[in-house]
Every structure is written in C-alpha cells, then in structure tokens.
C-alpha positions in Angstrom: -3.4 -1.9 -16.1 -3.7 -0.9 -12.6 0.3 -0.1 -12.5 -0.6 2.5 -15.7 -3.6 4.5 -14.3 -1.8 4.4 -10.7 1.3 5.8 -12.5 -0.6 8.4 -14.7 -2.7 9.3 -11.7 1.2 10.5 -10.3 2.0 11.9 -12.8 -1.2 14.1 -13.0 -0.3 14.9 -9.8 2.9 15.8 -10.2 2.0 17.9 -12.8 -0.2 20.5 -10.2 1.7 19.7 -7.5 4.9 20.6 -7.3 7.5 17.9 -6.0 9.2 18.0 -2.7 11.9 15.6 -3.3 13.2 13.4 -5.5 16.5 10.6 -5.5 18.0 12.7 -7.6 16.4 10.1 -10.6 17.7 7.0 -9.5 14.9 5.3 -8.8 15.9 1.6 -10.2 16.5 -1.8 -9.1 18.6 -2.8 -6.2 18.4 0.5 -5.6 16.8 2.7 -2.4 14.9 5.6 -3.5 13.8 8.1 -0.7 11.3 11.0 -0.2 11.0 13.1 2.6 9.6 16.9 3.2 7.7 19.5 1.9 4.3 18.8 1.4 4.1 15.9 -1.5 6.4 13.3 -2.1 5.9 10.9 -5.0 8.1 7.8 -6.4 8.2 5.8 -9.1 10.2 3.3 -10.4 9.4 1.7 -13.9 11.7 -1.5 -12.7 11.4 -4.8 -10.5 13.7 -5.2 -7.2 13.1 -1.8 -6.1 13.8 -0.2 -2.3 11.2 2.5 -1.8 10.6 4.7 1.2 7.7 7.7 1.0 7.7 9.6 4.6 7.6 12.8 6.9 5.4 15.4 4.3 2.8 17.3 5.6 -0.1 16.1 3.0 0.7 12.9 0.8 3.2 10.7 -0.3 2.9 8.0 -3.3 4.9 4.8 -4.4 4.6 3.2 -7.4 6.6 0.1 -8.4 6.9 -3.4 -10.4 7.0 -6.8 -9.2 9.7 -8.0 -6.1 9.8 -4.3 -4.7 9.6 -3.2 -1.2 7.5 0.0 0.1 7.2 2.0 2.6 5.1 5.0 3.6 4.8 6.5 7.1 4.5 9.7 9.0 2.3 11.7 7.0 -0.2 14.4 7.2 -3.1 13.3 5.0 -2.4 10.4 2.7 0.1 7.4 1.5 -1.0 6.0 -1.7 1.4 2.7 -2.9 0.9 0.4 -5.9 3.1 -2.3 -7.0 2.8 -5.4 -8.9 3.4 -9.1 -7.6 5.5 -10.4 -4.7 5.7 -6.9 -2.8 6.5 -6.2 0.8 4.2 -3.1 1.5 3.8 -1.1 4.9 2.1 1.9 5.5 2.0 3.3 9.0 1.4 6.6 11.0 -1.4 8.5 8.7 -4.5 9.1 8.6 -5.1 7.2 5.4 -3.2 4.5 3.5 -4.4 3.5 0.0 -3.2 0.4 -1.7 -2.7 -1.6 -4.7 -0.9 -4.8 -4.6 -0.8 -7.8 -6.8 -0.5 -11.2 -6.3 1.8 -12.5 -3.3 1.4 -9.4 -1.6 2.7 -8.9 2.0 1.0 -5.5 3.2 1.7 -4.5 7.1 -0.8 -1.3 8.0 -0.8 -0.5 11.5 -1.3 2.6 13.3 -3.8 4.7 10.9 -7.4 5.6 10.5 -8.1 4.1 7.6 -6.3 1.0 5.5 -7.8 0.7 2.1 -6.2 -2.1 -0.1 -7.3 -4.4 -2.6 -4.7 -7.1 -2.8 -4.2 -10.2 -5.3 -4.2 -13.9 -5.0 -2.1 -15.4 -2.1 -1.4 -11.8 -0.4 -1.6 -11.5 3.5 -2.1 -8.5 5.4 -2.0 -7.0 8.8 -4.4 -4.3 10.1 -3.2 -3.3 13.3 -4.1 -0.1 15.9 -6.5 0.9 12.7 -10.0 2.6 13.1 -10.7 0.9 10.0 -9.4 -1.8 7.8 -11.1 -2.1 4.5 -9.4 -5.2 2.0 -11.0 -6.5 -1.1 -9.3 -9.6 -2.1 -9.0 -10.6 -5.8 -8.1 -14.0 -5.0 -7.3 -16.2 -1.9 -6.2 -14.0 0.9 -5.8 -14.0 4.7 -6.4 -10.7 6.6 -5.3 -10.6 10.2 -7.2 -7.7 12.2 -5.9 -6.7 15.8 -6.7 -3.8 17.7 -9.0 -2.6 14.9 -11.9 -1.2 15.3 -13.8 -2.5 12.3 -12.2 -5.3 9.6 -13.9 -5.4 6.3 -13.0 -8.1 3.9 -14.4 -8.5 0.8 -13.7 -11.5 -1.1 -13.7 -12.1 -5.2 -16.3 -14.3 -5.3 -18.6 -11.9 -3.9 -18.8 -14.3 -0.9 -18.1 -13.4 2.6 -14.5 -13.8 4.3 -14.6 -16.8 7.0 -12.9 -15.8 10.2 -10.3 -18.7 10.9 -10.1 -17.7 14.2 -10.4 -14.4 16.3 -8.9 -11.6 14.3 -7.6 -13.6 11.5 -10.2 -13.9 8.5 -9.6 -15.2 5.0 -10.9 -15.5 1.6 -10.3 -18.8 -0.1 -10.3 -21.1 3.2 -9.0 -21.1 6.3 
C-alpha cells in the first residue's frame, strides 16, 4: 500500500512538474537508472533488483522501487524522497531533507543532512550521521545508530521507548 500512494504521490508530481531527466525508460531489474539536473528528478521502477541513483537537481529528487533494490539520493537543493519495499540498501546524503519509506530488512545510510525522516520495517538498521536531526519510527525490531547528530528520535511499534544499547546506538526490539 505504501509502494502505491508513494508511487501515485510521483506521479501527481510529475504531472505539475515537469521532469528533468529520465533513463530513457529503462528503469528495470539489473538495471541502473540515473537522474540528474534540472530542478526535479523522479524514478520509478515497478520491478525487484533495481540500481537507482536520484542526484544534483536544484529542488527534489524521488525513488521508488520493489523489494532487493538499491537507492540512492544525494546533492540536492530541497528534498530526496525514496520508498522501496523489503531488503533495500537506501542512502540519502547531502540535502537538506531526506524522507523515507523502507520495508522490512531495510539498510538506510543518512548522513550529512538536516533532517532524516524514515519509518523503516522489521529487522532494518540505519545510520544517522552529521544530521541536525534524525527522526525513525520503527515498525518492528530495529537498531538506529546516531553519531554526530544533534537529536536521535526513535520511535518504536509498540509505542514503547527505544533502549539505547550503548552510546549512539539505540534499538527497538532489544539490544
């Protein structure tokens, strides 16, 4: 469900918003899709086992992808928006504000921004580092680790607080 109202929202989007770039519409598995310039970027790729890279625009960038893919956004002016199912490898660096949606088995790297906004699903890990703020809500176990950030919020699904493990690393679930 998340995957369809992230995709619609792009589409919406795309709709005022005229694109900067596309991969010439070969956004599928195995293969690398890449955005770049103008002022919005936006990819999707309907598939699994996709290569995505959303970067240097002057406003926003999106990604939006299946299970098994790989994303990244960097090195733009306002926003990086990314959502992708289970088993992702997500990074989003270099903005002001990253916004996330990952499932289950996520691995989300977010370093260098103002703000890192993600809600990840069971078994995900994540890294908030050089952020102003890092803001995860975890659906299910999770373990958030939080360096040179100047405030870590974790929520966790149970409505219960995250335990920090040790300094800078905090979890949901158990240490």
């Amino acid at each position: 469900m998340r995957r369809v109202l992230a995709a619609l929202g792009f589409f919406i989007m795309c709709l005022v918003c005229p694109l900067a770039c596309t991969s010439g519409g070969n956004c599928s598995p195995g293969s690398r899709c890449d955005c770049s310039g103008g002022d919005h970027c936006f990819l999707e790729c309907e598939d699994d086992h996709c290569d995505q890279s959303c970067h240097n625009t002057g406003n926003s960038c999106g990604t939006v992808c299946g299970d098994n893919c790989s994303s990244q956004c960097h090195d733009v002016g306002n926003t990086c928006t990314q959502s992708c199912g289970s088993g992702c490898g997500l990074e989003c660096s270099h903005v002001p504000t990253c916004g996330i949606l990952c499932g289950d088995n996520c691995h989300l790297d977010c370093h260098d921004t103002m703000k890192c906004a993600a809600q990840v699903g069971p078994n995900s890990e994540v890294i908030c580092q050089s952020t102003n703020l890092c803001q995860i809500q975890c659906t299910g176990t999770c373990v958030v680790r939080c360096t040179n950030t100047q405030s870590c919020q974790i929520s966790c699904a149970d409505k219960t607080e995250a335990i920090e493990c040790e300094p800078g690393r905090y979890a949901c679930g158990g240490c």
